[in-house]
N, C-alpha and C positions, 0 to 999 in steps of 0.2 A: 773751535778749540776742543778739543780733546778729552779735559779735566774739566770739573766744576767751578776749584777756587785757582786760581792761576800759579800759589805754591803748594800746594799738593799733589805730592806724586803718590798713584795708589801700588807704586811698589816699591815703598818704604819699611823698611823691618816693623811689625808687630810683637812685643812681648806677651805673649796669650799662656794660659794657664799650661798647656800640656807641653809648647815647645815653642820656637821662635819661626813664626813665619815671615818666608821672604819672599816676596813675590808669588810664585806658584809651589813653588817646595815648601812643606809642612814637615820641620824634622821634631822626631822625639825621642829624645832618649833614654827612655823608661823604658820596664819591662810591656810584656806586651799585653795588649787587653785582655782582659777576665771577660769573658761571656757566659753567662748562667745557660748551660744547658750544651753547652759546647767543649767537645773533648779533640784537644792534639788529636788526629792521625798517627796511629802506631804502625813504623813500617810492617810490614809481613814480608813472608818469604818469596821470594819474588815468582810468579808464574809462568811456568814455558806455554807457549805458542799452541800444543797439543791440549795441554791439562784446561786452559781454560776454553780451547774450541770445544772439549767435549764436558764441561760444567756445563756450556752456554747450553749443550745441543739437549743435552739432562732437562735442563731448568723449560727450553719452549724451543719443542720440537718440530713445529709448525714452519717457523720460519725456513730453514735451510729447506724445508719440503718446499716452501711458496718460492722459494729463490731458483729452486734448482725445476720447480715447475714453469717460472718465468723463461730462463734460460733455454729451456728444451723446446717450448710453443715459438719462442725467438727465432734459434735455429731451424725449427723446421718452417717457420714462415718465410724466413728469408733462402731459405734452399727450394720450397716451394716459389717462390719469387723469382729464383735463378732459372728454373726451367718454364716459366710461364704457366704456371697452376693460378692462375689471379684468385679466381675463387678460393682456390684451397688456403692460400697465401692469408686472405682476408680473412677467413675463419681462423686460422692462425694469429695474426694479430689481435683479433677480439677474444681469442687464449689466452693470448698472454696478458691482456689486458685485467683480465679476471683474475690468472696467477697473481697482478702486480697487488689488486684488491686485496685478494686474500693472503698476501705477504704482510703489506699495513696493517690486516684486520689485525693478525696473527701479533704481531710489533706492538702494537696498541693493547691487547688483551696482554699481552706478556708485562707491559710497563704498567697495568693496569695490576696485573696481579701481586711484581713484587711493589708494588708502593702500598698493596694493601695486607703482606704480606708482616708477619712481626719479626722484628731485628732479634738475633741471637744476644 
């Protein structure tokens, strides 16, 4: 069986302090919680597409350099590849390998800096 005592069902309404649970829905309808140290999100003016590629490219310049360095040892591995350059090919891929490195590195040192960086 199922249950513990044979009439209790464990998805019977409870009357609990904040709201009336029923089952798996917990409704409340109070205002909503107070957290100390916690502020509403104020919308802001919304951001185009441009303005914040080039904050990003401002804020860690690194990145779009390791991206666009991945990209280019890619290409030329796999077009070395196309013609039968095996070796060149292989040296290409351990490029881009290292681009990929140093994209994370870049990624990493960037999350690294604004979380140590102080809020306006």
């Amino acid at each position: 069986t199922l249950f513990r005592s044979p009439g209790r069902c464990p998805l019977r309404k409870h009357k609990g302090r904040r709201g009336v649970f029923s089952g798996r829905i917990m409704t409340d309808h109070g205002a909503p919680p107070n957290i100390p140290g916690f502020l509403p999100h104020q919308h802001q003016d919304a951001e185009t597409f441009r303005g914040k590629f080039t904050r990003k490219l401002q804020e860690n310049p690194f990145v779009p350099i390791g991206c666009l360095a991945t990209v280019g040892a890619l290409t030329y591995g796999l077009i070395s590849f196309k013609r039968g350059k095996t070796r060149q090919s292989q040296l290409s891929m351990r490029a881009r390998i290292l681009a990929q490195g140093f994209t994370v590195a870049a990624i990493m040192v960037g999350v690294v800096v604004a979380a140590t960086k102080p809020r306006q």
